[in-house]
MARVOKOL-473936 format. One record per residue (C-alpha): x, y, z; residue number from 1. Coordinates in Angstrom, 2 decimals. Layout:
(node (X Y Z) NUM)
...
// end
This chain:
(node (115.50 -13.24 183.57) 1)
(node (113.97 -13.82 187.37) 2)
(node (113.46 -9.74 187.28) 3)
(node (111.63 -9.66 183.88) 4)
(node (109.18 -12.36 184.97) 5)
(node (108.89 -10.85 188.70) 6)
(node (108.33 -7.20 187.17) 7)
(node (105.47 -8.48 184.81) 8)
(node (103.90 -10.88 187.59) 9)
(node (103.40 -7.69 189.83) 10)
(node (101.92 -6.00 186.58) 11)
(node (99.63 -8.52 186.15) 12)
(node (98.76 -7.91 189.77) 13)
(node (97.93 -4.08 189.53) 14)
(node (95.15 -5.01 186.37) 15)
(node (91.93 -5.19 188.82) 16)
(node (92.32 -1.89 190.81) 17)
(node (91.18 0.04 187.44) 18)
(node (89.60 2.90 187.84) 19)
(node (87.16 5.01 185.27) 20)
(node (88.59 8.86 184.92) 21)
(node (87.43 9.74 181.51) 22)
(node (86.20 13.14 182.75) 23)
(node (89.85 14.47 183.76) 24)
(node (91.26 13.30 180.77) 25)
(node (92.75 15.87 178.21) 26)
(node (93.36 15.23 174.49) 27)
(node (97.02 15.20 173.33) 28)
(node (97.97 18.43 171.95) 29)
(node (100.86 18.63 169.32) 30)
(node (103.44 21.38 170.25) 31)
(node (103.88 23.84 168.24) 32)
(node (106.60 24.13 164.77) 33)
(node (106.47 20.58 163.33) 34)
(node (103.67 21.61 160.45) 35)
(node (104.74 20.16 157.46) 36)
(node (107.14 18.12 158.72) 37)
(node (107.71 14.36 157.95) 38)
(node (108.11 11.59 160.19) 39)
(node (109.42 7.91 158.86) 40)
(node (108.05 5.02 160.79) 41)
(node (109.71 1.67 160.60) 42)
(node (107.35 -1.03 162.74) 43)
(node (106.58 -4.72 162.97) 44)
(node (103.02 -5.67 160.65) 45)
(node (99.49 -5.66 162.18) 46)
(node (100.86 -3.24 164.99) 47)
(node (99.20 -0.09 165.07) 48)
(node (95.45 0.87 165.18) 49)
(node (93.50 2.10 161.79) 50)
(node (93.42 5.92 163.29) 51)
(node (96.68 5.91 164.78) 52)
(node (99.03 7.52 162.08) 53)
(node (96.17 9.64 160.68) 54)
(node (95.06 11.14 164.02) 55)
(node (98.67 11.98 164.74) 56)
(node (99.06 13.62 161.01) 57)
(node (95.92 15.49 161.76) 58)
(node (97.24 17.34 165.13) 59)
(node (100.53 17.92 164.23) 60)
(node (100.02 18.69 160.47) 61)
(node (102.79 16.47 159.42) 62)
(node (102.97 13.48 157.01) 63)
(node (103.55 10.02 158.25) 64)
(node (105.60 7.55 155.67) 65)
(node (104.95 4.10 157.73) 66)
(node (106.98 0.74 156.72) 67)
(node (107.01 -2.43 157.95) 68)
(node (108.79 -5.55 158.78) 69)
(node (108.54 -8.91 159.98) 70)
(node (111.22 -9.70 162.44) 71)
(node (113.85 -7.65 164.78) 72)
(node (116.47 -9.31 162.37) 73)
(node (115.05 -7.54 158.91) 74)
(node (114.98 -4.20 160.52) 75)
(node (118.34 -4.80 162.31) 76)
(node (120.06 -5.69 159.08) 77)
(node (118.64 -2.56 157.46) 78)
(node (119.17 -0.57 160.04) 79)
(node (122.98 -1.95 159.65) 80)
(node (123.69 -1.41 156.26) 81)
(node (123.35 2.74 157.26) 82)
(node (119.56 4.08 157.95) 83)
(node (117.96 4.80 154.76) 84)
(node (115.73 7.29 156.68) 85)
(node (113.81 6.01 159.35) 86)
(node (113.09 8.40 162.57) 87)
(node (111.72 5.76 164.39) 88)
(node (111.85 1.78 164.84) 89)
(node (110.03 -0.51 167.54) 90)
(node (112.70 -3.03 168.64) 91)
(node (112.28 -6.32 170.90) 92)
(node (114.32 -5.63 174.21) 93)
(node (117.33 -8.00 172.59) 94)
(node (117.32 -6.03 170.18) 95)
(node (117.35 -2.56 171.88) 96)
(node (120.57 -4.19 173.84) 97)
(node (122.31 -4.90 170.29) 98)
(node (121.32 -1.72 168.92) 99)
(node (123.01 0.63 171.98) 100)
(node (125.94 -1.81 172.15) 101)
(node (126.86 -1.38 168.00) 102)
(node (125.68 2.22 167.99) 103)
(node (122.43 1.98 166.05) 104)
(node (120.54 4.09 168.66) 105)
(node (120.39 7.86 169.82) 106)
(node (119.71 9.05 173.52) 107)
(node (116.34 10.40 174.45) 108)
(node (115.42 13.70 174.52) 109)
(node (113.08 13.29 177.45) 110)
(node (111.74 17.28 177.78) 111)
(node (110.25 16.13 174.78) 112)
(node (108.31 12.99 176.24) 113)
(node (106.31 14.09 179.71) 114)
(node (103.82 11.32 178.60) 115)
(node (106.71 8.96 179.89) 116)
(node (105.15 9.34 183.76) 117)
(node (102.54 7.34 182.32) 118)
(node (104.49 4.30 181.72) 119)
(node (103.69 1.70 184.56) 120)
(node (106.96 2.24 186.74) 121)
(node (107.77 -1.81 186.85) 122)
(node (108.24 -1.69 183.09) 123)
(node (111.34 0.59 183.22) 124)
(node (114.79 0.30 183.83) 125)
(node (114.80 -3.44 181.91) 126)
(node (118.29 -5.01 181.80) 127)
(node (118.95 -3.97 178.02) 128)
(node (118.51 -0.16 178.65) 129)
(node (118.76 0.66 182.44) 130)
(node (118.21 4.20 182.57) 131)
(node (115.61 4.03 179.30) 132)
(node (118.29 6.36 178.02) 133)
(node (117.43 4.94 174.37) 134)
(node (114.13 2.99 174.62) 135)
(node (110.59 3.63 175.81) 136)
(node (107.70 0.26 175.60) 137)
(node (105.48 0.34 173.13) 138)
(node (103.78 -2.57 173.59) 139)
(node (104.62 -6.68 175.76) 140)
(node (103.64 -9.60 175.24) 141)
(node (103.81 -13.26 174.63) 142)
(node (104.95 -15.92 171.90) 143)
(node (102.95 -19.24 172.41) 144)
(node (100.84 -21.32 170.67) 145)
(node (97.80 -20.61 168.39) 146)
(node (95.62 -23.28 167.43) 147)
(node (92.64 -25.00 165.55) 148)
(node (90.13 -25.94 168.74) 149)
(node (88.60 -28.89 166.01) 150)
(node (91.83 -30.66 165.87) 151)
(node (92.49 -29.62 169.70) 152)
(node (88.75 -30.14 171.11) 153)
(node (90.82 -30.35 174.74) 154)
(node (93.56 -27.89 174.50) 155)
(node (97.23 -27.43 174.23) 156)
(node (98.81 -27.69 177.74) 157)
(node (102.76 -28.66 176.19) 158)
(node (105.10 -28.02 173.83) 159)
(node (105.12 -32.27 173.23) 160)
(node (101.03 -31.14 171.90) 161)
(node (103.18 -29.01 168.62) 162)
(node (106.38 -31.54 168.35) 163)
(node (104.01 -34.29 168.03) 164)
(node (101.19 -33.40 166.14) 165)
(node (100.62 -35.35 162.87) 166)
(node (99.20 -32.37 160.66) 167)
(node (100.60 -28.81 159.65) 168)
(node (102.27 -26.92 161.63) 169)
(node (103.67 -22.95 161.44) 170)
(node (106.57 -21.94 163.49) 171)
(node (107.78 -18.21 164.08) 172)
(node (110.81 -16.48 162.37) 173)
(node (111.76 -15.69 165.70) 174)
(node (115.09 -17.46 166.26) 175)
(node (116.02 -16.65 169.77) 176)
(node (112.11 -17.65 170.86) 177)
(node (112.61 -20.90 169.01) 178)
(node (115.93 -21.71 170.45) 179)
(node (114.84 -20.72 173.68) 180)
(node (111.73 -23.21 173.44) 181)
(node (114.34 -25.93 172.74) 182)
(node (116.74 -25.21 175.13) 183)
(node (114.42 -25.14 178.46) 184)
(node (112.66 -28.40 177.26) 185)
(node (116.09 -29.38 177.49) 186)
(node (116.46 -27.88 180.64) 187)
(node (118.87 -25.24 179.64) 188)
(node (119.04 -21.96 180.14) 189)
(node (116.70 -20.01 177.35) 190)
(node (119.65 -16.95 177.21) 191)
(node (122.70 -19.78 176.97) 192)
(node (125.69 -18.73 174.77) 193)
(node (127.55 -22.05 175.17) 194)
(node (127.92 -23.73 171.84) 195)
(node (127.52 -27.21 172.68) 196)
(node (123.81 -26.23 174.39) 197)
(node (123.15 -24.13 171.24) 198)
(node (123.82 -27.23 168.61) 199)
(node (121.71 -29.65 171.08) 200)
(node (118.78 -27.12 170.45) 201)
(node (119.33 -26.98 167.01) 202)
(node (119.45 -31.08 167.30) 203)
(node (116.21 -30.77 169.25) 204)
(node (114.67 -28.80 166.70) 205)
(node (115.63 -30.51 163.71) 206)
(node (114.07 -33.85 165.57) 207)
(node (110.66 -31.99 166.64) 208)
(node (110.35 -30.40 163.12) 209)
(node (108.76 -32.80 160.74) 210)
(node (105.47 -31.76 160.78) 211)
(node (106.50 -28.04 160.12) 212)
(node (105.34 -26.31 156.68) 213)
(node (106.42 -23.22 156.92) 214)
(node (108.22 -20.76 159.52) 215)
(node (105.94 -17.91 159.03) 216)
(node (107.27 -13.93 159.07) 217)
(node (105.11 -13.03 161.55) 218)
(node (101.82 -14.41 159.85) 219)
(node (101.23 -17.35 160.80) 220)
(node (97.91 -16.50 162.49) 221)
(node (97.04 -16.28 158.47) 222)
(node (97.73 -19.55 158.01) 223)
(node (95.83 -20.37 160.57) 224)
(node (92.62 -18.85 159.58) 225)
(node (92.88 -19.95 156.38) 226)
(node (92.85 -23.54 157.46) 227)
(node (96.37 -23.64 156.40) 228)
(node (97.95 -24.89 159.69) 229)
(node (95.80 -26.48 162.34) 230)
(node (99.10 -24.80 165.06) 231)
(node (101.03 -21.70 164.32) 232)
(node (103.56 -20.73 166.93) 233)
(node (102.99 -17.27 167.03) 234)
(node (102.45 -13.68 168.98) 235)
(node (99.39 -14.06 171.67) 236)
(node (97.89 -10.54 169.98) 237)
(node (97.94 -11.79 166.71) 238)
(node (96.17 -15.01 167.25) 239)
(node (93.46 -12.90 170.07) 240)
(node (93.17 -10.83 166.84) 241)
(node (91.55 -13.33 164.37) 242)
(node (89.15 -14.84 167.22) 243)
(node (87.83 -11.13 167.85) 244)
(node (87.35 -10.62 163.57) 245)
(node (85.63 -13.95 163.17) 246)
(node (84.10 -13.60 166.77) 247)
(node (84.06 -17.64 166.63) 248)
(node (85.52 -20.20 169.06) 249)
(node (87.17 -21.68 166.44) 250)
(node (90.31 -21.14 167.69) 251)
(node (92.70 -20.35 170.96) 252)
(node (96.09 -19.45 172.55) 253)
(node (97.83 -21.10 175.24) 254)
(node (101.28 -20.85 177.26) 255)
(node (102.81 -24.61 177.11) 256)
(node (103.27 -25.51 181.02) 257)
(node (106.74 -25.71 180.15) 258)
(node (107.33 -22.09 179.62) 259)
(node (106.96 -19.66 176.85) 260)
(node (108.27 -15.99 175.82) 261)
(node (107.62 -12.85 176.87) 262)
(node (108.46 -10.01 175.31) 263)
(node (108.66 -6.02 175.67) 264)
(node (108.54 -4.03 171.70) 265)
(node (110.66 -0.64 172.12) 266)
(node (110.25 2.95 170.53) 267)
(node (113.14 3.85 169.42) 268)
(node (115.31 6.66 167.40) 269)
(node (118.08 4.78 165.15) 270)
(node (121.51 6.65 163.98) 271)
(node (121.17 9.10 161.08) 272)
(node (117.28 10.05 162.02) 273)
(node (115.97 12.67 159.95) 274)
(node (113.68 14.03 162.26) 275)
(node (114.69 12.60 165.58) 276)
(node (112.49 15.42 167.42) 277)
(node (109.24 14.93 165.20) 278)
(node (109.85 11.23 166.63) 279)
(node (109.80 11.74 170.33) 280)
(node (107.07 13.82 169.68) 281)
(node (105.62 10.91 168.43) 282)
(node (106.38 8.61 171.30) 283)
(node (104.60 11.27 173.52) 284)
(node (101.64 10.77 171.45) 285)
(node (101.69 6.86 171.81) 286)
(node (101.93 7.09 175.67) 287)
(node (98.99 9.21 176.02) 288)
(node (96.22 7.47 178.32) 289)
(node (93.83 7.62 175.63) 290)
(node (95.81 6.93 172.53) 291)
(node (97.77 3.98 174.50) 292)
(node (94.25 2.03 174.84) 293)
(node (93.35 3.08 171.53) 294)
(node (96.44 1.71 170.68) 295)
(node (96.08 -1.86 172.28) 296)
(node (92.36 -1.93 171.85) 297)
(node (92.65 -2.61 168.49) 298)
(node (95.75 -4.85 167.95) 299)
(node (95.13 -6.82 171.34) 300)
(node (98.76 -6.71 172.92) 301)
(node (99.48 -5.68 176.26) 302)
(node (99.30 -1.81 177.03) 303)
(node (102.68 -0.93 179.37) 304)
(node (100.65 2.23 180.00) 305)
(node (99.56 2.86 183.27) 306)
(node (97.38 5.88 182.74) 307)
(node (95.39 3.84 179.88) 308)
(node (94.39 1.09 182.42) 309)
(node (93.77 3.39 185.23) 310)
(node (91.56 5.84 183.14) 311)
(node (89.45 3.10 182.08) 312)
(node (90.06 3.18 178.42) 313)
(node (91.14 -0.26 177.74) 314)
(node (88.37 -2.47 177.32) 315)
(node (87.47 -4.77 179.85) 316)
(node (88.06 -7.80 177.55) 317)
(node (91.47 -6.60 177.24) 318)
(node (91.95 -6.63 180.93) 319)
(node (90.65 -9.80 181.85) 320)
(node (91.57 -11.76 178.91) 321)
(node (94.60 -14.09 179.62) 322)
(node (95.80 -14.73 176.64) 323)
(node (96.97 -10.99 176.46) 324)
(node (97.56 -10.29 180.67) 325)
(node (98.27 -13.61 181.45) 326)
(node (97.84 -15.26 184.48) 327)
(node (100.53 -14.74 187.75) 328)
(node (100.93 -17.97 188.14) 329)
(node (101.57 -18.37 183.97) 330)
(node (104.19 -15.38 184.22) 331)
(node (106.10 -17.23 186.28) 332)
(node (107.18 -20.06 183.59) 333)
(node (107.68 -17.40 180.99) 334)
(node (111.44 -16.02 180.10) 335)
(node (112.51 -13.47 178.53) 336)
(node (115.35 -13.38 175.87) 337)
(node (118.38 -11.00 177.08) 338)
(node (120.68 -8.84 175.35) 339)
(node (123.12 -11.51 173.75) 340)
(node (126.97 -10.32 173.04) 341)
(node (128.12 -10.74 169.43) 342)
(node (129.63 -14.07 169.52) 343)
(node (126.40 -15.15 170.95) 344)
(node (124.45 -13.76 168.11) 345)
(node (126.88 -15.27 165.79) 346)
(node (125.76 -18.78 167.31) 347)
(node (122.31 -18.70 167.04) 348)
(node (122.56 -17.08 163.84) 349)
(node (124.64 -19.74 162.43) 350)
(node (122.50 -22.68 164.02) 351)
(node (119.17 -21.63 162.92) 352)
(node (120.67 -21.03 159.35) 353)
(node (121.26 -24.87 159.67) 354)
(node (118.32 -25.32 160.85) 355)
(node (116.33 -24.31 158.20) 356)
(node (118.68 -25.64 155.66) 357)
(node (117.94 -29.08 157.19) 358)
(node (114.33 -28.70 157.64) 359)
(node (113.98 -27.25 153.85) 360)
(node (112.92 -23.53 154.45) 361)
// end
């Protein structure tokens, strides 16, 4: 955990050397003998630009069938029940480490992927796939909490703001983030597989969880514009992506002083592919300089591209925007949620079943 947050600390440190190269830059050109072709996508919601899929149709002269899900769980379990013909998934890094150890995952054709040198170097080699022999970033970032600034005129500084707040409140389908809130308010470790520290956060939960309406699939920053939920626990570029559409201060992110996630999405190539090639042709197109900022211009995440921040294609605001690169001294209270073996998974599986059995979901 110490090496995730140290890695992403020194990222945060290389943001303001950018410099502007537009003039060197070259468009991506598709190779040749994939025309009329077609590639099946499999990717979270709200998590790829408007021009992405049909720029990448355009220079390859392929078609693009593009699904989505709402949490590394639903794609997991589909993935597990035999791949119904996906090329191409975008795992968390927990994920990535469940999906090499059951044999979800195919190695990396790398000849087909030079765009990987632009991948910032400190991003690489992450505990659940060492030698990126299955997994290449697509995007990082954090889970925190987004919120009304009229019922929070001064800010959320701790998770005691969310437990305690009488109104509505959204939490994530994101099990292992939720657990792992729990269990360091409890002073725990966030990646624990002991049982008796796994009920207590479930205990902890359950106690903290009256004022919870939903636990949202990865739109809760909906609810939240809607005037739904005045707090939705949620992904930092989903909530920084309703304050840019309504351009309005009406609402905010923060990182609870007590720590928060952080999080690395992976491109991937599950079992049974039917075009595993057209697919790594496809991750070199997403780690192109200009395609990466493209890429995170427009759904506010974190770009793990090097090239796009050092060409000066991802926008300033981007850059210097916290709630997106936070902070170093932020990164340090930040964890990140391991590979977990199978009797771990069975645990937290099992507990937040309870959980939302108790708390009526």
């Amino acid at each position: 955990m110490k090496k995730v947050i140290l890695i992403l600390a020194l990222l945060t440190l290389m943001i303001p050397f950018v410099s502007a190269q537009d003039e060197a830059y070259e468009p991506w050109t598709c190779p040749e003998g994939y025309e009329g072709q077609t590639l099946s996508i499999f990717n979270w919601s709200t998590y790829i630009a408007e021009d992405t899929i049909p720029n990448f149709e355009e220079a390859c002269g392929v078609t693009v069938n593009y699904d989505i899900y709402e949490s590394n769980e639903a794609m997991l379990s589909r993935i597990r029940q035999g791949n119904p013909g996906y090329d191409l998934v975008v795992p968390s890094g927990d994920t990535v480490y469940r999906m090499i150890e059951e044999g979800l995952l195919i190695p990396l054709d790398k000849d087909l992927i030079p765009n990987i040198a632009n991948l910032t170097p400190a991003l690489m080699g992450q505990a659940y796939d060492l030698e990126n022999e299955y997994s290449l970033p697509y995007q990082w970032g954090t889970i925190g909490v987004g919120y009304s600034t009229e019922a929070f005129p001064d800010g959320i500084t701790s998770w005691n703001d969310v437990w305690n707040y009488d109104g509505s409140v959204a939490w994530l389908d994101d099990r292992r983030a939720m657990f792992g809130f729990a269990l360091i308010m409890l002073g725990y470790d966030p990646n624990t597989e002991d049982p008796d520290e796994i009920t207590a956060a479930k205990d902890y939960l359950l106690e903290n969880g009256s004022n919870v309406v939903t636990i949202a699939g990865d739109d809760g920053q909906v609810l939240l514009d809607r005037g739904e939920v005045e707090i939705a626990i949620e992904y930092n570029g989903d909530i920084a992506q309703i304050i840019a559409e309504c351009e309005c201060d009406d609402f905010a992110f923060a990182l609870p002083e007590e720590g928060a996630n952080v999080w690395t999405d992976n491109m991937a190539v599950p079992v049974d592919a039917p075009n595993p090639e057209l697919a790594m042709v496809f991750m070199d197109y997403i780690l192109d300089a200009k395609v990466g900022a493209d890429l995170s211009n427009y759904i506010a995440y974190a770009s793990p591209n090097q090239a796009s921040i050092e060409s000066g294609f991802l926008d300033e605001e981007i850059l210097n925007d916290p709630a997106i690169f936070p902070p170093a001294e932020q990164m340090e209270n930040l964890f990140a949620v391991i590979g977990t073996s199978a009797e771990g998974e069975e645990l937290y599986n099992n507990a937040w079943d309870e959980l939302l059995i108790f708390l009526g979901q």
